[in-house]
C-alpha positions, -999 to +999 in steps of 0.1 A: +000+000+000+029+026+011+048+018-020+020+026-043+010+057-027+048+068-030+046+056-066+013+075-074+025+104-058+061+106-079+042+101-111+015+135-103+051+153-096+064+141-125+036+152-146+034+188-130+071+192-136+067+193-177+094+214-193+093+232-226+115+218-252+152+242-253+155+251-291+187+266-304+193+298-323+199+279-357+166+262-350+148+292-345+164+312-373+154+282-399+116+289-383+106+328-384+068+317-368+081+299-341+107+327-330+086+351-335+061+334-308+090+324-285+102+360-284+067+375-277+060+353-251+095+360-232+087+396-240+054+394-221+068+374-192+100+387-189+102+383-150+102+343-151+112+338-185+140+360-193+170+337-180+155+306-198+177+289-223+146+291-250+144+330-246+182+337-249+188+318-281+154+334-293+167+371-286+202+357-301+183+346-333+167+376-334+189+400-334+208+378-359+178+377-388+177+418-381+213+414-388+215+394-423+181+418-436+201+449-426+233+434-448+207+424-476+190+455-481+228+475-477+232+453-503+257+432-488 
């Protein structure tokens, strides 16, 4: 009986514990939708998601699209 309950009760904690997926900046520059969703969420919770993994690479990928269209419309 004890074991169970301890069993059942690891499982619920392990289903409340569910962690987003970490995607990297190449990921999230090869997919402009999902960066730009990643970034306006961490932008609208930026007091418990700023130091996340996810929201780092997204402003890195960010700022490096804004990078490559400023070089392509310098003509570069």
């Amino acid at each position: 009986m004890r074991r169970s309950l301890l069993l059942l009760t690891m499982f619920g904690l392990a289903a409340c514990s569910e962690q987003e997926r970490t995607y990297t900046v190449e990921e999230l520059v090869a997919d402009e939708a999902l960066l730009s969703s990643i970034v306006t969420k961490c932008r609208n919770n930026p007091g418990e998601l700023r130091d996340t993994a996810t929201c780092q690479n997204a402003e890195s990928a960010d700022g490096k699209l804004r990078l490559q269209r400023m070089r392509q419309s310098l003509g570069g």
